[in-house]
N, C-alpha and C positions, 0 to 999 in steps of 0.2 A: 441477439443482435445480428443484423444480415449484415453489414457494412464488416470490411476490415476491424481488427480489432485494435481499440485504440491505445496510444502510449498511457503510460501511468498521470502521463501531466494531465495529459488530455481528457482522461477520464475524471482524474480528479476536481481539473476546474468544471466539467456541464456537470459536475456533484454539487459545487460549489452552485454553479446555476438553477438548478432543479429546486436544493432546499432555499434560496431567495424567492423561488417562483410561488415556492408552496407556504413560505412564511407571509406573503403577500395576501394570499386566499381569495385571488382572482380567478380562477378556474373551476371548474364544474368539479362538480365529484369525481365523475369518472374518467375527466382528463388526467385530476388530480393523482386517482390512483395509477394512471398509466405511466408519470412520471417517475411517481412513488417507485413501483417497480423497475425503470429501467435504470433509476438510481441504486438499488440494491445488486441490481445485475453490475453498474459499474466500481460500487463498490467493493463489491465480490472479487473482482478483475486485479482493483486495488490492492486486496488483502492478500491475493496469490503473486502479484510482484514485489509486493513488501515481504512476505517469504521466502520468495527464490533470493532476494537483494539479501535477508539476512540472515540464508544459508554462504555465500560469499563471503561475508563479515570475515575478518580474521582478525585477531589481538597478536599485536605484536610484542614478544616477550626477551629479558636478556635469561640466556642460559646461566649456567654454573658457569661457563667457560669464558663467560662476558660478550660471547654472541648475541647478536641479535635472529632471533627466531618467530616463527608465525605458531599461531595454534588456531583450530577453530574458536569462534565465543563460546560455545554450550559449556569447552571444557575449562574446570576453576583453575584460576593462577596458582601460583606458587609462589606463595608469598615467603620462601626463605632467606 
């Protein structure tokens, strides 16, 4: 994509556009595919901001101590 690279919304809705255009099956083949593709490009985009968002993720946990604590998500509770 030569443009600025768009926010997650933004991609997500011309996603949202692209497969109505293509469930339509008004366009030629190889417009078709040209969309095809730049929908995979922006969902690709998607898939690495949904990543970094749920690397941030934190689960908030009470200690032993009866604090309240953060942990990443990947790591299991402690259910004692």
């Amino acid at each position: 994509m030569t443009e600025d690279k768009p926010t997650f919304e933004s991609a997500l809705q011309r996603v949202e556009e692209i497969v109505a255009r293509l469930e339509r099956g008004d366009d030629t083949l190889d417009d078709s595919l040209r969309m095809f593709e730049q929908a995979a490009e922006l969902i690709a985009l998607c898939r690495t901001e949904l990543d970094r968002a749920e690397g941030r993720l934190e689960r908030l946990v009470k200690s032993q101590a009866g604090d309240l604590e953060t942990e990443p998500m990947d790591e299991p509770a402690d259910d004692d």
